[in-house]
N, C-alpha and C positions, 0 to 999 in steps of 0.2 A: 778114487771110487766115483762111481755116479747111480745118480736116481734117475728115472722117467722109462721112455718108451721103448720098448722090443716091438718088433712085428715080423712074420712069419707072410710072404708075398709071391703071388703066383704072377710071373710077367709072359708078356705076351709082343712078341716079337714080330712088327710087321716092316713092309718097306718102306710103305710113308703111312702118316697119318691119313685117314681118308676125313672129306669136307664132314659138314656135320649132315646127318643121316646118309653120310653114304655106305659102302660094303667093300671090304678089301679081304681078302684073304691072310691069315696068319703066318707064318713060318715054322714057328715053335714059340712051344711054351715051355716053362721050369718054376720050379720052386725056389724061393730065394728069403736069405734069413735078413732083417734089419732093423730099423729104430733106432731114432736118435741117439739116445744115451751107451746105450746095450752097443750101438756101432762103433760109437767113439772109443768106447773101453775096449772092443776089439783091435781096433787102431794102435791104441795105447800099446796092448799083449803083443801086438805084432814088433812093436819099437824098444820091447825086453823091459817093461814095466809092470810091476804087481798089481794087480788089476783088477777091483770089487765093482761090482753091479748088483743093485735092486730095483727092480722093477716087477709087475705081477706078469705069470703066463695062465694061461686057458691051460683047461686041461684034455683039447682035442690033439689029434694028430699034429695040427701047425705047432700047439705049446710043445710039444713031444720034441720038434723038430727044433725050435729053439733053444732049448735045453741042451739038447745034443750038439747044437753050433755051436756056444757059448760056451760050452765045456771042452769040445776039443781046441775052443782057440787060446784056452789059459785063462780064463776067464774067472774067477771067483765068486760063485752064487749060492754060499750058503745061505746068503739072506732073501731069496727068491720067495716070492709070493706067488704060492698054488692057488688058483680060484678054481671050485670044483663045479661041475657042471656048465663050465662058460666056456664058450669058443675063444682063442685066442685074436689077438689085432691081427687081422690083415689087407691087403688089397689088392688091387686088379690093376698093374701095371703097364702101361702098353709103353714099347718104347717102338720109337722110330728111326727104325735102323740107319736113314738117309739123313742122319743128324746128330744122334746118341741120346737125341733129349725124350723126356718121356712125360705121361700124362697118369697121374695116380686119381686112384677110386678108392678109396680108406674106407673100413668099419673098426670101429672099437666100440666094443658094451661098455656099459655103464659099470658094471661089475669089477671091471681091470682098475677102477680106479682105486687111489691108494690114501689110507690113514696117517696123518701125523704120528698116531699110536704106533704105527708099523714100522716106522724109523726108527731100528737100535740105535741112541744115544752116544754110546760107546764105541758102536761102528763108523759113525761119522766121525766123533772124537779122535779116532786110531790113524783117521787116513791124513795123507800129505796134501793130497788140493781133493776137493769137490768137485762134478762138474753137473751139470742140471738140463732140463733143458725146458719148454714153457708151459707140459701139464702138470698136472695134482697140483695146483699150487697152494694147496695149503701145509701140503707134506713139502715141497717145494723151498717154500717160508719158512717152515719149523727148523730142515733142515742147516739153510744157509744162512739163520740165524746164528745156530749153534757151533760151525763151521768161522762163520769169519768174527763171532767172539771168542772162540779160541786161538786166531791168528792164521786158520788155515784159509789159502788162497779158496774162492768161489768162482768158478767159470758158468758161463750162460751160454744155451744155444736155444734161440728164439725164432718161431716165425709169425707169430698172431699172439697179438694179447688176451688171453686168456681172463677169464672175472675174478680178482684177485690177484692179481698178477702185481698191481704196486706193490702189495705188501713182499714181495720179493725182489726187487729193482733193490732196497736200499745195502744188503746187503755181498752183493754179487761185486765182486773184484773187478773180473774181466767179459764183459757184454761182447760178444759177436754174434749181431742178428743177421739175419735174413737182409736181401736186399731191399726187401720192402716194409719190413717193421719199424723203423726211425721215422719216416714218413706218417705213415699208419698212427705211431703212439701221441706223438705231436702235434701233427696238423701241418708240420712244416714241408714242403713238397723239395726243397734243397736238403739233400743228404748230408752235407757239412752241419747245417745250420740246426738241424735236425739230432744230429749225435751231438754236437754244443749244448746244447740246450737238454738233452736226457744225462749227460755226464754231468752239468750243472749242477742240475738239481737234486741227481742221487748219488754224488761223489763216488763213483767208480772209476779205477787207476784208467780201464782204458774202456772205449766205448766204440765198437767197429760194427761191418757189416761184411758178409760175403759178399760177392759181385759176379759168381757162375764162371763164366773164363775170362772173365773182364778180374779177377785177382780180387783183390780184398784192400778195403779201406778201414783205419782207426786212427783217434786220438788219444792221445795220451800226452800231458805234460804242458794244457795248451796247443800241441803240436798234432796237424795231419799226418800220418804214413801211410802211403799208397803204394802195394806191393802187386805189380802185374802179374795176371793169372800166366799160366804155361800155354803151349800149344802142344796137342798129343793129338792121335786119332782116334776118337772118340766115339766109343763105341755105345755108353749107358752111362748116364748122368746118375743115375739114381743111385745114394748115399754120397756123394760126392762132399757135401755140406758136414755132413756126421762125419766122413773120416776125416775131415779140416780141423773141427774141433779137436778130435782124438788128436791131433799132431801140435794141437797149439796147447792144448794140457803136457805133454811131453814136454813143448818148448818153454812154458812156464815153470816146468818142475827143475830146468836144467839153468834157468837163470837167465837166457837169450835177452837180447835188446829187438824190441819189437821189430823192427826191419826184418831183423833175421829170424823172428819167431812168424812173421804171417808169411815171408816167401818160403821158408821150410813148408808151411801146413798148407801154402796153395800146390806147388811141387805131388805133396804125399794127395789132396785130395784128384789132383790130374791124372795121374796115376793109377787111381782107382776108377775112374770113367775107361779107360784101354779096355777092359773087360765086361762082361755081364754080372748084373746082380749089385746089391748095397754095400757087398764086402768082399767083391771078387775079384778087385785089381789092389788089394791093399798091400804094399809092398813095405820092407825091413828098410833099417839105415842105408844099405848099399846101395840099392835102387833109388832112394829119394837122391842121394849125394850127386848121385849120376849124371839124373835129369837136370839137380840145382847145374852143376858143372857144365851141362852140354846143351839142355835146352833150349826153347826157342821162348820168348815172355811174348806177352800182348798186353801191350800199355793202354788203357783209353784214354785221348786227351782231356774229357771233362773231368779227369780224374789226379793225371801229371800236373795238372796247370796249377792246383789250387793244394797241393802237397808237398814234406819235405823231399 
């Protein structure tokens, strides 16, 4: 199961970014469902996993529209928080088609956020892993306390430290941030040195970071693992990170040895960049197995050099 963010995203399709104040003309735009959490459980349902989500929706058209994604991907949202009278999260996405990569405009009200009191007990009690990712942190905390004191694995997906956020570091199993939050929470500008030093100090089994198509780096055991990202053609970066998590919750539930639990989830997250939207290249076991088998990786040396 997980907690945190849904959002509901209108993207905007151009050929290149233009400089800043300048004017490009669009291509097309669509609507597109995502959020971290809410993503990764979709990720999850697509890899033939039982699959709960809580997070809050608005109750405009985008919540409307979220609902209805979330529900037909097998998704389990009885515990879904209605806020009435609020718009749902979303943003203005512009991707640059001459690259895949894109440029996010976020709103989320105050309203969406969420109460420790809102967290059934019982329902975090019930599930096999947790996974979170860096808002409400104080439902956040409440949860992954309760979570990994009854022995169930806690997964993280981070990109900014949030105010209160230590109080959820201590008990989080498996950290995989953002490329830029080890740096960020530390002070330490060397990304080894930087996850050393947050696994240190709040004993979590592993402590990694995504790296976009540069693949994914973590320690565990003392030990660096550095798993090169894929090469695909790359159509829309956006969710890319959320369905990595979603595949690394999967490869925790199945028992994997890290090597083979971050190239599985950079694989599944590659994947999902081929198409448009947060969740519109997210493919089954068949298609991940394919790419693992035939693919092409992309190693960075300041990454190979200083890994197992």
């Amino acid at each position: 199961m997980a907690i945190g963010l849904n959002a509901t995203d209108k993207l905007i399709l151009v050929p290149r970014f233009p400089a800043c104040g300048g004017k490009i003309r669009y291509r097309e735009e669509l609507i597109s469902t995502g959020g971290e959490a809410a993503t990764a459980m979709v990720a999850c349902a697509a890899l033939g996993l039982r699959t709960s989500y809580i997070g809050s929706v608005g109750d405009d058209e985008y919540g409307r529209i979220q609902v209805e994604s979330l529900r037909r991907s097998g998704v389990c949202i009885d515990h879904l928080l209605y806020r009435r009278n609020c718009p749902n999260q979303s943003a203005c996405i512009i991707v640059d088609q001459s690259s895949g990569e894109r440029t996010v405009f976020a709103h989320r009200p105050d309203a969406l956020g969420i109460d420790p009191s809102e967290i059934p007990e019982e329902h975090v009690l019930s599930a096999r892993l947790l996974h979170l990712d860096g808002h409400n942190t104080d439902a956040a905390a409440y949860a992954a306390s309760l979570a990994h004191g009854a022995g169930i694995p806690v997964t993280m997906d981070v990109d900014t430290g949030y105010p209160g956020f230590e109080k959820v570091l201590p008990n989080v199993d498996y950290l995989l941030a953002s490329a830029d939050f080890p740096s960020a929470w530390t002070g330490r500008p060397d990304p080894f040195e930087a996850l050393t030093e947050i696994q240190n100090e709040y004993g979590m089994k592993v402590a990694g970071m995504t790296l976009g198509a540069n693949g994914a780096l973590a320690r565990s055991e003392g030990r660096f693992v550095y798993a090169p990202g894929y090469v695909v053609e790359c159509v829309d970066t956006t969710g890319a990170g959320d369905v990595f998590h979603g595949a690394f919750c999967y490869a925790v539930l199945r028992g994997w040895p890290l090597p083979e639990s971050l190239d599985f989830s950079n694989a599944m997250a590659a994947l999902n960049c081929t198409a448009l939207g947060a969740r519109g290249g997210i493919r089954g076991l068949a298609g991940i197995r394919a790419l693992q088998a035939g693919g092409v990786r992309r190693a960075a040396p300041e990454f190979t050099g200083r890994s197992a």
